[in-house]
Each structure stands twice: as C-alpha cells, then as structure tokens.
KEMIBA-662915 format. One record per residue: residue in one letter; chain; z, x, y of N, C-alpha, C, O in turn. Coordinates in steps of 0.02 Angstrom, whole numbers. Atoms other than C-alpha are relative to their C-alpha. Last residue first. Example, Ala and Ser with C-alpha at 12.3 -4.5 7.8 and 13.67 -1.06 7.14 Angstrom:
aa,ch,n_c3,n_c1,n_c2,ca_c3,ca_c1,ca_c2,c_c3,c_c1,c_c2,o_c3,o_c1,o_c2
S,A,-3,-42,-59,357,684,-53,37,-39,55,45,-14,110
A,A,0,45,-59,390,615,-225,0,45,60,33,97,59
***
This chain:
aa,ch,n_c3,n_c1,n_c2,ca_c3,ca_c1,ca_c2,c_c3,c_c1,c_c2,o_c3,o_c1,o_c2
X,A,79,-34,18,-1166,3667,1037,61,59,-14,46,115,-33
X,A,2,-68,-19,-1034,3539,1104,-49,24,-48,-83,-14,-82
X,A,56,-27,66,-1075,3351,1128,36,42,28,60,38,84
X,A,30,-53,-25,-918,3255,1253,-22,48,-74,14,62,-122
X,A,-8,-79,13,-857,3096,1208,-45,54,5,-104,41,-9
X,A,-21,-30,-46,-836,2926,1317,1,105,-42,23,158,-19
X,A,64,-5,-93,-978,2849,1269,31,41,29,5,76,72
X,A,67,-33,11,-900,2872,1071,-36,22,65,-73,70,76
X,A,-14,-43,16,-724,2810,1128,-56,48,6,-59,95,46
X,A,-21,-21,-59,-780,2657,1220,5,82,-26,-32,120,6
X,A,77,-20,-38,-878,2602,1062,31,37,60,-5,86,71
X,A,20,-52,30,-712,2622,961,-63,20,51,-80,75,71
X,A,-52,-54,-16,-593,2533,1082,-44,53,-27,-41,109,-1
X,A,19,-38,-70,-735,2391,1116,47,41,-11,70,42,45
X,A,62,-32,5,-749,2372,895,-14,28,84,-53,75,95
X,A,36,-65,70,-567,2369,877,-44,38,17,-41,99,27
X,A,-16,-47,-43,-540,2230,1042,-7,70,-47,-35,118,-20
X,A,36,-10,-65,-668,2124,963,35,54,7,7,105,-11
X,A,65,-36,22,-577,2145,790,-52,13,60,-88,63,59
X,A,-29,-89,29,-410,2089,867,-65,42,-27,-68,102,-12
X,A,-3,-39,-79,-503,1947,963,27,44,-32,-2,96,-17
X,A,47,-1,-29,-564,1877,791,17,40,68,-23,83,88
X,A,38,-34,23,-414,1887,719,-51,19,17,-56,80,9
X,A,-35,-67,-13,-321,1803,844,-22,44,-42,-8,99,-19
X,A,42,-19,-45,-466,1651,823,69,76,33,56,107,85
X,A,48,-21,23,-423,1649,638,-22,31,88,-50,84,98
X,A,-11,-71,14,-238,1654,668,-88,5,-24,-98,49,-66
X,A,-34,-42,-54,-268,1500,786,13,55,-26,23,97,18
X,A,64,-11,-53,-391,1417,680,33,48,32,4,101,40
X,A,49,-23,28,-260,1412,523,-73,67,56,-100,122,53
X,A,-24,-70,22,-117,1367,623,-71,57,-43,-83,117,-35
X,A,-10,-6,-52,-224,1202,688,28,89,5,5,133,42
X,A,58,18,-14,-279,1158,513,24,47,57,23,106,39
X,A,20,-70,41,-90,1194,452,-69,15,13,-82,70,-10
X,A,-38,-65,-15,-41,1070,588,-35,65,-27,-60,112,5
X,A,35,-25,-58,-184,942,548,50,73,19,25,128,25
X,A,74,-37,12,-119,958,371,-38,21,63,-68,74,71
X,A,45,27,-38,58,890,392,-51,28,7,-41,71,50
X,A,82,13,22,146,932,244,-56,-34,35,-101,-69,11
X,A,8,-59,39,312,1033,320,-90,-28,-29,-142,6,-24
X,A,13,-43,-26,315,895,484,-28,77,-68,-72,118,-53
X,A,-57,-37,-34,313,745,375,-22,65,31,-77,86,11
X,A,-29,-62,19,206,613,318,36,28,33,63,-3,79
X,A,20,-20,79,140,428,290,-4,87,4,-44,116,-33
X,A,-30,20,55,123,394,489,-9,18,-51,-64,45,-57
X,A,36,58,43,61,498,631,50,-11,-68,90,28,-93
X,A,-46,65,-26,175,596,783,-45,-77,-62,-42,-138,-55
X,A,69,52,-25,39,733,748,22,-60,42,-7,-90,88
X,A,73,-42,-40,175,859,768,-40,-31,5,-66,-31,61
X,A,-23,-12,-54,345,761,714,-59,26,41,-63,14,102
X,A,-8,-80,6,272,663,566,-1,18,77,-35,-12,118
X,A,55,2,-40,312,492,520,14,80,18,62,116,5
X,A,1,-57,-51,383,425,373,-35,12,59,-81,-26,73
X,A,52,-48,12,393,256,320,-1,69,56,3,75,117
X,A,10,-13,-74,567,184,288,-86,25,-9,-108,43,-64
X,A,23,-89,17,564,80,125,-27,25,73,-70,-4,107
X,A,12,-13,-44,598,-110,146,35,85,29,81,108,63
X,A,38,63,-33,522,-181,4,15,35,61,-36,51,92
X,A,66,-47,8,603,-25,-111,-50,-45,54,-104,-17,63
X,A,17,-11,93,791,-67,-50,-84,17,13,-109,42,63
X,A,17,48,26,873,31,98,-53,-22,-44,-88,20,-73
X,A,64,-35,43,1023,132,67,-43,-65,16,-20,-121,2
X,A,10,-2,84,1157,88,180,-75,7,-22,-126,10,13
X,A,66,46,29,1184,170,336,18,-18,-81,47,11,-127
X,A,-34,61,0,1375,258,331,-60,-62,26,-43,-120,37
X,A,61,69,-5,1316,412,236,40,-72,24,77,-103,-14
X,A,-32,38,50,1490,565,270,-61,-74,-1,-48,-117,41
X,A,-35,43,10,1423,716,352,-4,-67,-36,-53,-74,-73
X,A,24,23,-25,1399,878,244,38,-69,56,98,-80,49
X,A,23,-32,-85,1466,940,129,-47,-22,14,-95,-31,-24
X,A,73,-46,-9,1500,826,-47,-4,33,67,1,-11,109
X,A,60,34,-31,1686,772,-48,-39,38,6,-27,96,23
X,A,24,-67,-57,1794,859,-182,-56,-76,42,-86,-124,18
X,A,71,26,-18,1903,728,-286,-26,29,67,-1,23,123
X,A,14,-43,-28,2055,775,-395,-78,-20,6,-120,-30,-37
X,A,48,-43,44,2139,630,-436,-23,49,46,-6,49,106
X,A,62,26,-14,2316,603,-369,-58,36,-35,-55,90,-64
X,A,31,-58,3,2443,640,-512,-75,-34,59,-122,-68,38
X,A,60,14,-11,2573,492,-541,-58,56,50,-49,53,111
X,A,31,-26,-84,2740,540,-569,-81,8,-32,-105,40,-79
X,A,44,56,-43,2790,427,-714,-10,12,53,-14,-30,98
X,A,38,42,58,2871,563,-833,-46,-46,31,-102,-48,5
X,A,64,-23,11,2943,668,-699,-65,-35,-44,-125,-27,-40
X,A,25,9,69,3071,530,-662,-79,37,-17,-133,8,-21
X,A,10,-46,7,3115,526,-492,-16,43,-70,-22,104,-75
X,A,-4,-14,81,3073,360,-464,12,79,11,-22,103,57
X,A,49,-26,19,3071,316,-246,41,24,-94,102,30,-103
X,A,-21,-95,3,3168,175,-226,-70,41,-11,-125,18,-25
X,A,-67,-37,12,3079,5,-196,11,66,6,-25,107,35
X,A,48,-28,40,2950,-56,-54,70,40,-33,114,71,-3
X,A,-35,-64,5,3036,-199,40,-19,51,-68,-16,29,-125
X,A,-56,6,18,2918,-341,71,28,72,-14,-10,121,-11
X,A,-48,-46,-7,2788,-423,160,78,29,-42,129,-5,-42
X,A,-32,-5,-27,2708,-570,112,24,67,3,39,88,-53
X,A,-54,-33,29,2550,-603,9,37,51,64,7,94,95
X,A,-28,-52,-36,2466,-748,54,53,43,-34,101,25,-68
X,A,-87,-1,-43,2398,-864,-75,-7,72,14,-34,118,-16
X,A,0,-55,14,2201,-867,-112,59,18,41,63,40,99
X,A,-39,-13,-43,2172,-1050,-162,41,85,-16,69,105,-67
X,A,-33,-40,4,2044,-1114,-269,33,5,63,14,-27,111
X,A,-82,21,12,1978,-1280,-220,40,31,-10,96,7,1
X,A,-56,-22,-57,1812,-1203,-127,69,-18,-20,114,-1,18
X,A,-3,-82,-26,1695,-1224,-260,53,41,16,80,90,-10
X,A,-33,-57,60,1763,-1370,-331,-7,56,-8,23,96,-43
X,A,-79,16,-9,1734,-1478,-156,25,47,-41,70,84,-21
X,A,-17,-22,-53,1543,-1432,-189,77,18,34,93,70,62
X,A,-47,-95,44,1568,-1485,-355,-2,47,59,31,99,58
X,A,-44,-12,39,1592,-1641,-285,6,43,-28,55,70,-54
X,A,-63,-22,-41,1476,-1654,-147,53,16,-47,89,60,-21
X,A,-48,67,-25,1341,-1663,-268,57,38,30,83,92,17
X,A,25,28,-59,1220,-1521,-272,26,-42,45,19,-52,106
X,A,-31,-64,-22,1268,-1425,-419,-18,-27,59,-38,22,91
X,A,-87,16,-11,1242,-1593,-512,29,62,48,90,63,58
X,A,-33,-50,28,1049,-1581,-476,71,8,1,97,19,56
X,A,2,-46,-19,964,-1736,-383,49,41,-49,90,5,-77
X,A,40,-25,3,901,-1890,-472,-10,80,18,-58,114,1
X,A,6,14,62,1040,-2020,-462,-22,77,-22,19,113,-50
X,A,-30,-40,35,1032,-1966,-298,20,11,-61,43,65,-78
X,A,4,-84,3,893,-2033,-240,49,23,-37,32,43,-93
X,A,-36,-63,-46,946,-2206,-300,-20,75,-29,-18,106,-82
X,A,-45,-16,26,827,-2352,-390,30,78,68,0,106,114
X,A,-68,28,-34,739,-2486,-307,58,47,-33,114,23,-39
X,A,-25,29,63,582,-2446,-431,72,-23,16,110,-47,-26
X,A,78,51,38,451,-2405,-304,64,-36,-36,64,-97,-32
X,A,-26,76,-35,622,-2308,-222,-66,-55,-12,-71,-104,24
X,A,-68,27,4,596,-2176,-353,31,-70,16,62,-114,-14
X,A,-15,14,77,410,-2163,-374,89,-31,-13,111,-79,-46
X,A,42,77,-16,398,-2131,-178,9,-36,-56,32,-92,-47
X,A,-59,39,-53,567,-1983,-173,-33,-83,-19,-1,-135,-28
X,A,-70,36,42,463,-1918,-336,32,-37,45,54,-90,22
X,A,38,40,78,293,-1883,-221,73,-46,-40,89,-106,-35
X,A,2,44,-51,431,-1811,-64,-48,-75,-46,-38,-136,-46
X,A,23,-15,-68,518,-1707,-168,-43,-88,40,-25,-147,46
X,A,69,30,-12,660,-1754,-283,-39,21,48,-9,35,100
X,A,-44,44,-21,806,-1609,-293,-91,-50,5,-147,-24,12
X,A,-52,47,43,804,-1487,-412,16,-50,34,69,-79,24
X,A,-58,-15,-44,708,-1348,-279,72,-60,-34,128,-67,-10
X,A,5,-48,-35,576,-1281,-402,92,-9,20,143,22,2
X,A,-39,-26,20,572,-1433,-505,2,75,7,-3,109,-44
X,A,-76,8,41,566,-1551,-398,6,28,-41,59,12,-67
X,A,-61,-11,-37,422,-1449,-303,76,-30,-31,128,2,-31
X,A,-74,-41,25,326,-1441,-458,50,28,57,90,75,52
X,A,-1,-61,-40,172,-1518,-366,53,48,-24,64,100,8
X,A,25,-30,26,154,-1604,-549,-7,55,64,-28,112,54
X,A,59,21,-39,313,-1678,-527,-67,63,-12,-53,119,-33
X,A,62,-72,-23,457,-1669,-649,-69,-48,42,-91,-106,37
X,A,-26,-23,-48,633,-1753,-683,-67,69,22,-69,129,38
X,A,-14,-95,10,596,-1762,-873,-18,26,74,-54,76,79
X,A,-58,-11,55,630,-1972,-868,1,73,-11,52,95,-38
X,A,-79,-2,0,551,-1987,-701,43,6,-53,103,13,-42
X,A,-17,18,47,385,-1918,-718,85,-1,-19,125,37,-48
X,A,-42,-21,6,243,-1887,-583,58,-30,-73,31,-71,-110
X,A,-48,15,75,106,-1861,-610,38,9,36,37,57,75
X,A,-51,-12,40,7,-1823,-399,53,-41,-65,90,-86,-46
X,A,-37,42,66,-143,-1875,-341,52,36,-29,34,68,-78
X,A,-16,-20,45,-234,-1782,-181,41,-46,-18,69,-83,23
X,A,44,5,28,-343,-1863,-34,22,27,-79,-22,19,-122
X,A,84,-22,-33,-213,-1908,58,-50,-27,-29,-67,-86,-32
X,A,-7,-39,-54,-63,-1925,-54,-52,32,52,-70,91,55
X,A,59,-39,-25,-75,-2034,-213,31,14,88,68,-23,120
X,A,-15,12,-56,87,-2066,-316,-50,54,23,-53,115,11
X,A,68,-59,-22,29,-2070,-500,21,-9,100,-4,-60,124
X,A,41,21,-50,182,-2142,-605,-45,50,55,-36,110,64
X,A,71,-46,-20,261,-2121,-778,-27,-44,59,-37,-105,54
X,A,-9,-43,-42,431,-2185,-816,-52,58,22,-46,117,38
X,A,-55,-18,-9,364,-2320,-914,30,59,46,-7,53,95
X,A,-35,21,72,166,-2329,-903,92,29,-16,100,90,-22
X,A,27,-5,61,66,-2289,-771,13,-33,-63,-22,-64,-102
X,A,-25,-12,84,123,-2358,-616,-35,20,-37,-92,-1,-26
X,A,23,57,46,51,-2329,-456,19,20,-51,16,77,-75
X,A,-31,-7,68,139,-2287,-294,-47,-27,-27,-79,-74,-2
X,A,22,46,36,40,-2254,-111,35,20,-72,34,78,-91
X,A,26,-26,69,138,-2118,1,-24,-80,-23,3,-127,6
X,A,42,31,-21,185,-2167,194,-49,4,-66,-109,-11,-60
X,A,41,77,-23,349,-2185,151,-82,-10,4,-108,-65,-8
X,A,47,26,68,364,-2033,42,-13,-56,32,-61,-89,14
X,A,84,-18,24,354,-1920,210,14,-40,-57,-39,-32,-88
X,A,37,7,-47,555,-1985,252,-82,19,-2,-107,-26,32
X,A,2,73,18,615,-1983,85,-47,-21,63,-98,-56,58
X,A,49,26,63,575,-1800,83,-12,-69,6,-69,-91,-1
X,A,61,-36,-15,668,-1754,248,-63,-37,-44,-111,-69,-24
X,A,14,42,-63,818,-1848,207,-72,12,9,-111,-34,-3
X,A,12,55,47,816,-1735,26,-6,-74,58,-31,-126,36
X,A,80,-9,19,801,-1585,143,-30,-84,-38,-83,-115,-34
X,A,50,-10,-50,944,-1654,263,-61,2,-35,-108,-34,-20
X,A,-2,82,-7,1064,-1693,109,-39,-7,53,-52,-67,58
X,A,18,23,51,1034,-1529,34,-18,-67,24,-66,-100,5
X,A,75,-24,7,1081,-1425,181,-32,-58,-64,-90,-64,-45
X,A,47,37,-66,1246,-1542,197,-78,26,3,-124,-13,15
X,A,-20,-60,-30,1291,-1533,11,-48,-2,81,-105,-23,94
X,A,48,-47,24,1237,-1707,-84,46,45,72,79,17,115
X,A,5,-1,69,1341,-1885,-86,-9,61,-4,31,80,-47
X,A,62,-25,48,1392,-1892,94,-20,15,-63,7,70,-68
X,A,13,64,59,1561,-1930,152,-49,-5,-25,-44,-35,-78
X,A,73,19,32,1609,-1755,206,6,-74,-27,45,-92,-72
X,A,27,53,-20,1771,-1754,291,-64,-25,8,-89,-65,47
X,A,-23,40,2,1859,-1647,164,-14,-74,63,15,-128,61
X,A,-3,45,31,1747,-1541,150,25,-76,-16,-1,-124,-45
X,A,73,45,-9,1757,-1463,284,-3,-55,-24,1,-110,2
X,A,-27,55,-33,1954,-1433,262,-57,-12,48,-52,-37,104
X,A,-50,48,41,1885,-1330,109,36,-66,48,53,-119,24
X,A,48,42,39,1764,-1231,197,17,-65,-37,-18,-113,-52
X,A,51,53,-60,1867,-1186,333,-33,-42,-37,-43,-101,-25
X,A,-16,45,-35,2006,-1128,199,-24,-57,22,-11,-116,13
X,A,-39,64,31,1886,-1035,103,41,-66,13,27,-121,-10
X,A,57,32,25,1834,-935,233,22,-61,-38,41,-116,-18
X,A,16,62,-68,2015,-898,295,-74,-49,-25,-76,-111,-28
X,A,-45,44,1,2059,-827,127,-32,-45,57,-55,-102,55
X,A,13,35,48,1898,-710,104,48,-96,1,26,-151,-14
X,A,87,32,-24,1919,-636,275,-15,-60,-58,-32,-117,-42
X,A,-20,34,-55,2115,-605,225,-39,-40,35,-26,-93,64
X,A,-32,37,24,2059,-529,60,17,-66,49,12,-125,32
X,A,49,40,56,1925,-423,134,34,-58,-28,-4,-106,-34
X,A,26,22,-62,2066,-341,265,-54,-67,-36,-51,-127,-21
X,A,-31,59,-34,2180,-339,132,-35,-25,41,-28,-84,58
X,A,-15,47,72,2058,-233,24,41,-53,57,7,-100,78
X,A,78,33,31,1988,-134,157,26,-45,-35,-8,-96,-25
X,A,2,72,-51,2188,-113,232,-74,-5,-3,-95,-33,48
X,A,-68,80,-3,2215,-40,68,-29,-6,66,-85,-30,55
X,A,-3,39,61,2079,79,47,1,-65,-3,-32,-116,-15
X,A,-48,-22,76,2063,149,219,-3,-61,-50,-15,-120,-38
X,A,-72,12,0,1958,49,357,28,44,-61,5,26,-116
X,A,-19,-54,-19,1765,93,394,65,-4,-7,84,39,32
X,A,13,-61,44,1700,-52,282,28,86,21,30,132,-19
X,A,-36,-21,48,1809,-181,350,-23,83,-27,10,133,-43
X,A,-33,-34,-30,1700,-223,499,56,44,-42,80,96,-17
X,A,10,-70,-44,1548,-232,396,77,13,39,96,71,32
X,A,-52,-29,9,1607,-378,264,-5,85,35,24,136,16
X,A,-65,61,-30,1509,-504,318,49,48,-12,103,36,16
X,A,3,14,-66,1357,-371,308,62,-54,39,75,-67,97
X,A,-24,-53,-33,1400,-297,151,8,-8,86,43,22,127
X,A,-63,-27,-23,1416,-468,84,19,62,9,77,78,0
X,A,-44,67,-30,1245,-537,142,63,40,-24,79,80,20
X,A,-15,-15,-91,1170,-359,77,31,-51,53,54,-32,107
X,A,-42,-46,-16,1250,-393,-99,-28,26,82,8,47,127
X,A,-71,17,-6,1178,-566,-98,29,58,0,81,46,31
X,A,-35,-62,-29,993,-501,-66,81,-30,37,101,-34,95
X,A,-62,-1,48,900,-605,-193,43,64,37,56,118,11
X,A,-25,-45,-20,802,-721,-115,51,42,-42,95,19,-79
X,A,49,-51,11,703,-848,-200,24,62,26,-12,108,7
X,A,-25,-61,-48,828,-1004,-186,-46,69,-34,-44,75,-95
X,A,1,13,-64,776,-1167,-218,4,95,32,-11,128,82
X,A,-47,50,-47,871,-1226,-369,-14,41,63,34,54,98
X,A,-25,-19,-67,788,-1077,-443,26,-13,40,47,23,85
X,A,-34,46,-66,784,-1141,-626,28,60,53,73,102,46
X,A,-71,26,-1,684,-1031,-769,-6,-51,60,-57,-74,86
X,A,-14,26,78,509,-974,-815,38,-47,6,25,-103,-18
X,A,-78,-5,56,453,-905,-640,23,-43,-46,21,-100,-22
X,A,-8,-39,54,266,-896,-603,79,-1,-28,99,10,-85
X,A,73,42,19,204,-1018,-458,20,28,-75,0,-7,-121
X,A,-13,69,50,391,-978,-394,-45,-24,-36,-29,-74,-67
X,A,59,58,-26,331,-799,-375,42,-78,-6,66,-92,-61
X,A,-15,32,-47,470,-667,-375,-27,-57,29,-12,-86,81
X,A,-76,-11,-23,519,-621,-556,21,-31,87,74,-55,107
X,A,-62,48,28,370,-680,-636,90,8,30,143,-22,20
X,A,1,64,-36,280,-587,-511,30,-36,-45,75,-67,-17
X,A,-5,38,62,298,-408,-610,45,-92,67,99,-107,92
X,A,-55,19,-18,282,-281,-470,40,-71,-59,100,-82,-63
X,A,-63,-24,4,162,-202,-574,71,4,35,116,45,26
X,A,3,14,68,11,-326,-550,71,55,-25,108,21,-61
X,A,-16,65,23,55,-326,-376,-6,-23,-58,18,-78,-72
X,A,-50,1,-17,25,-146,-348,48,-81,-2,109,-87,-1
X,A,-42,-37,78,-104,-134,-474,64,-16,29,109,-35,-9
X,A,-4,44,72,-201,-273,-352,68,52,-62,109,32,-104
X,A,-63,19,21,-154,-186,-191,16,-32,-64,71,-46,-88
X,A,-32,-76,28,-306,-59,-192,81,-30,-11,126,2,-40
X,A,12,4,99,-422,-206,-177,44,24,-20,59,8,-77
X,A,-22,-28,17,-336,-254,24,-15,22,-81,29,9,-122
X,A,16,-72,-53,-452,-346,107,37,43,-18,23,91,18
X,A,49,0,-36,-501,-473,-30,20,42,53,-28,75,70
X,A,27,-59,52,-352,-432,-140,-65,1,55,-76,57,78
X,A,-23,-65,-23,-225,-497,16,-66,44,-44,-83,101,-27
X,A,24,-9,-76,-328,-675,18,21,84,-2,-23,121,19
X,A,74,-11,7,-348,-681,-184,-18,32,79,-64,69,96
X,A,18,-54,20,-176,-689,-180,-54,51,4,-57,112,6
X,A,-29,-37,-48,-160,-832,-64,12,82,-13,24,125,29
X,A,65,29,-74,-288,-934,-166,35,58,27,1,109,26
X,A,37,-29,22,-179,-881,-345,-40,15,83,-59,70,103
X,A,-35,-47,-9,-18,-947,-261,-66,37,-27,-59,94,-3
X,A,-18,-11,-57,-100,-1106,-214,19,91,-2,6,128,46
X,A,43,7,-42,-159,-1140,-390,0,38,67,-39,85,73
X,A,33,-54,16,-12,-1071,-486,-55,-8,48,-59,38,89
X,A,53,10,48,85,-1214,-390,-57,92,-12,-77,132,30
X,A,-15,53,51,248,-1231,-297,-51,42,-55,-30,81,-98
X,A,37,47,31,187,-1079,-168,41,-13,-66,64,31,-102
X,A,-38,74,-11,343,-985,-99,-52,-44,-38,-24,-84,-76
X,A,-42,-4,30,282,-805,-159,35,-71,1,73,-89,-44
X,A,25,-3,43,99,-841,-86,74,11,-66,62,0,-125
X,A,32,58,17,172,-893,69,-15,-8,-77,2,-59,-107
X,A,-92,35,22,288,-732,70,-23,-69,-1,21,-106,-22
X,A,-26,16,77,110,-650,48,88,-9,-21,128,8,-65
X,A,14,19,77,39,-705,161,17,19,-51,9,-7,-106
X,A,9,59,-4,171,-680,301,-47,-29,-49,-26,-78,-80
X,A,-84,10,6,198,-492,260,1,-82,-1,28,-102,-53
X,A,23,-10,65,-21,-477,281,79,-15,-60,79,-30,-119
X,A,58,50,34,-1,-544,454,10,-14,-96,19,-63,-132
X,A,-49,73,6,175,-452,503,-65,-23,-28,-58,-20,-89
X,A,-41,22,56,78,-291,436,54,-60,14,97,-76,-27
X,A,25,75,22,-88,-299,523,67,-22,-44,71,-72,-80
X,A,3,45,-32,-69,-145,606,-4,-88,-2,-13,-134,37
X,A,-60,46,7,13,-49,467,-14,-40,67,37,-66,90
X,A,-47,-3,-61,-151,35,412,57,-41,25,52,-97,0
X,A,34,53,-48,-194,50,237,63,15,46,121,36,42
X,A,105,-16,-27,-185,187,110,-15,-38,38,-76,-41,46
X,A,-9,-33,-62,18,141,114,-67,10,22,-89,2,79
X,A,0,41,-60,0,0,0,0,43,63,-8,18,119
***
C-alpha cells in the first residue's frame, strides 16, 4: 500500500470502511472492486488481511453491531491519568474511576422506562420510522417480501433474518423486518436480541465495588522466614516509552530528513547518496584538473641544458 501516493488517503480510507460496513457480499464486492481498479497492487494486500475477520459481508458469527475492536485503546485512554501514578495509587486510582462509573450507570438505569438500551432504542426508532413507507406481502407463514423502491427484500420471522442481513448483523429488526412485523400487529421488541433489553442492561451494572477504608497497618514481622525479597529488576537505558505502540492500520510512515519525502529515512535515502556520489565525483575531477595544470606548468617552466 505504500507504492502509492498518500494524497488520496481520507478518499480511499472512506471506501474501504464502506466496503467493511456493507450488509451484503454484493455491495462489499462493488466497493472492492472500486480500491482494485486504481489500486491492483492492493489485491494481495486484502486477500491477506483475511476479511472474514473485518468484513460484515464475510463474518461467520454474531456482531450485534459492533466492528471495532479497539477496547484496550478505549481503556488506556479512560484510564490515561492514572497511568503515570505508582503501583498502588494506579490500582486505587483505577478502582475509584471504575466505582464511580458504575454507580452513574446504575442510578441511570434506574429511570429508564424503555424496553431496549438507549442507543438501541433510537436505532430501532429509526427503522420503524423508514418501514412506513415500505409495501408488505405475504408469502406463506412467517415468510414475507417487503418491496423497497425498486428492490425486494425475504424476509423471515421465525429465523429472525432478512435478506439485506442487516437484522442479522446488528440483532435488532431493520427497517424491511420493522414492515413485516407491524403487518402482523405484533411487537418490535419481541424481536430484538436479549442483550439489548433494559434488563440485562440493569445486570451489567448491579455489581458493586465496595470502598475500602483506611486502616492501621500492623507490626512490622521480624521473622526472617517471611521477609519478602524485592525482585530484582534492571530498567533498559535509555528514556522510559510513555506513547503507546501503534497497531498495524495505523503504522507511522516514515519520512526522510534530507529529501523531507515519504517511505524512508535519512541512512537509505538514495537521492542523498546520488548527491554524495556527484559531489566526490566532481572533487575528483577538479583534483585531476589541478594535477594535470601543476604538471604542464612545471614542463613550460623548465630550463634545457646541453
């Protein structure tokens, strides 16, 4: 991916996080096809990123929605002010962050009256809202064809599937299933994913992460037997990494100090060595000039004897 220039890279970043969100193999093939067409040289590179892992057009399992997978940089980042603190007050400090959270979330909850989690209960608003203007037609028992434009969508309420495979992407009816649903006077929610309902929502947060109080630290042991040996631990020289590493997607690209161009560094920069090259060729060149006028001067200047 680097053999190409990085002027185009929000464009080419935006198709293909389209092409990772597409429902349908269809869609996700089209948007593929868009990066291979100006980019050929990315095909291996997308054929060995292994798209079953980030495509929805391609994953096996249940995503309930979520395609991201950068939960350890979400809690390095909630948990930044901590990270420069000693051990122990990292750990209490983390503990104390953790406690309050919980709390808020928990005497949220409690004046939810809503069936579904509040993001949930907006998208699934959302949906019902576009199935109005949808046409239903039955097929045959929990089979119906809800047309959309100019496109037809299966859908199939007893195995909770549509053939845009948005319900079963994000587990909650989309906007096709929302029309099929209320055709039949029956409840959205019936229909949405139990991890969804306010109720286990509530069972998230029910733990409780008691305070721990202050208190008088006993004798000291003098008891050679249970004296405790710190370990022995050299720190590497140098100073101490407090960036975090980042992952292979968003990989710094070099740039080089002498050309000031991208995709290298000052030791393998070629125009340099190009540039060093000329310059001990053209000091060569004037050292051999001045050679050949020291010798000719010599000769004009010497005197025949007999």
């Amino acid at each position: 991916m680097r053999s190409y220039p990085l002027h185009n890279k929000k464009h080419w970043s935006s198709v293909f996080k389209k092409a990772a969100y597409a429902p349908s193999q269809q869609e996700f093939t089209r948007h593929i096809n868009n990066i291979l067409e100006s980019m050929p040289l990315a095909r291996t590179f997308i054929a060995n990123s292994d798209p079953q892992s980030w495509a929805n057009a391609l994953f096996p399992g249940k995503r309930w929605g979520i395609i991201n997978n950068n939960m350890a940089e979400c809690w390095n980042n909630w948990v930044k002010p901590a990270r420069y603190l000693p051990i122990v007050a990292m750990v209490d400090h983390i503990r104390v962050q953790i406690m309050n959270m919980m709390h808020r979330r928990r005497e949220t909850t409690l004046g939810m009256v809503q069936e579904l989690s509040p993001k949930k209960e907006k998208a699934l608003t959302k949906n019902y809202i576009e199935s109005r203007k949808l046409t239903v037609e039955r097929a045959c028992g929990w089979k119906f064809e809800v047309v959309d434009g100019d496109k037809s969508f299966a859908i199939d309420l007893n195995e909770w599937t549509c053939s845009c495979r948005g319900w079963q992407i994000n587990m909650i009816p989309c906007n096709h299933a929302c029309a099929a649903i209320k055709s039949q006077s029956m409840s959205l929610y019936a229909f949405c994913d139990q991890y969804f309902q306010i109720e286990t929502y509530r069972q998230a947060y029910k733990g409780i992460i008691n305070p721990i109080p202050t208190f008088e630290m006993c004798e000291d042991n003098n008891d050679e037997r249970l004296q405790i040996i710190a370990p022995d631990v050299r720190s590497q020289p140098g100073r101490r990494k407090t960036k975090r590493i980042p992952s292979q997607v968003q990989s710094r690209v070099s740039k080089c100090g002498r050309c000031h161009k991208q995709g290298h560094n000052r030791r393998s920069c070629k125009e340099a060595v190009q540039k060093a090259t000329e310059s001990e060729g053209q000091v060569g060149a004037m050292d051999l000039s001045a050679k050949r006028r020291t010798r000719s001067s010599g000769c004009n200047g010497a005197k025949l004897t007999f």
